[in-house]
Steps between C-alpha positions, in 0.01 A plus 500: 500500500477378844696721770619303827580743804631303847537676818557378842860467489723611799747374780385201697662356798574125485228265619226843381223501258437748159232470322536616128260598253521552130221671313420467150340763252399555126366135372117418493607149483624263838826366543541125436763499794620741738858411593775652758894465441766650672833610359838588730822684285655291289269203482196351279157603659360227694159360518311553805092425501212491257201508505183406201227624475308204643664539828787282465882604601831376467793572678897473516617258723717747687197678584221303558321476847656883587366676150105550398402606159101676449344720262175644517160427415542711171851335424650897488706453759721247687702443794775334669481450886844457631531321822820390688699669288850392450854726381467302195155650418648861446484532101317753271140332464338517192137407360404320192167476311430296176212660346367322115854398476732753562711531801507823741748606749493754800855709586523324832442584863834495714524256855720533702526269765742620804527540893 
C-alpha cells in the first residue's frame, strides 16, 4: 500500500513561486508515473504535470512554461515548482502515483493565491 503525503501548500501572492513536494512511502516497487492534479469546490480535478520515470513530463496547457514537475533520484518523492502564479492556480493540489497498476492518491495540499 503506497502512502502519498504533499506539503508545501500555503498563501502565495500573484506573480510568486511555491514549490510543492509529495512524498511517497510503503512500496518496494517505483511508480510508473508520478502525476499532479488540482481540484477547486465543486469541480472535476484537473490535470496538471507528469512526469516518467525516464525523465519525460507532460503538462496542461494552462500551465505550461510557469509550472515544473521533478522527482528524485530514488523516484520517492516529487515536486511541483510554481512560478508566476496566477488567482486561478489556488485549488487543493493533490499527487498521484501508479505503482504495478493500481492508482494512489494524496489528500491534497491547499494554494491559495492572493494579494
Amino acid at each position: 500500500q503506497v502512502q502519498l503525503v504533499e506539503s508545501g501548500g500555503g498563501l502565495v501572492q500573484p506573480g510568486g513561486s511555491l514549490r510543492l513536494s509529495c512524498s511517497a512511502s510503503g512500496s518496494a516497487f517505483s511508480p510508473n508515473a508520478m502525476a499532479w492534479y488540482r481540484q477547486t469546490p465543486g469541480q472535476q480535478r484537473e490535470f496538471i504535470a507528469r512526469i516518467y520515470p525516464s525523465g519525460d513530463t507532460e503538462y496542461a496547457d494552462s500551465v505550461k512554461g510557469r509550472f515544473r514537475v521533478s522527482r528524485d533520484k530514488a523516484m520517492r518523492t516529487q515536486y511541483l515548482e510554481m512560478i508566476n502564479v496566477e488567482h486561478e492556480d489556488k485549488a487543493v493540489y493533490l499527487c498521484r502515483q501508479v505503482v504495478r497498476g493500481s492508482d494512489y492518491w494524496g489528500q491534497g495540499t491547499q494554494v491559495t493565491v492572493s494579494s
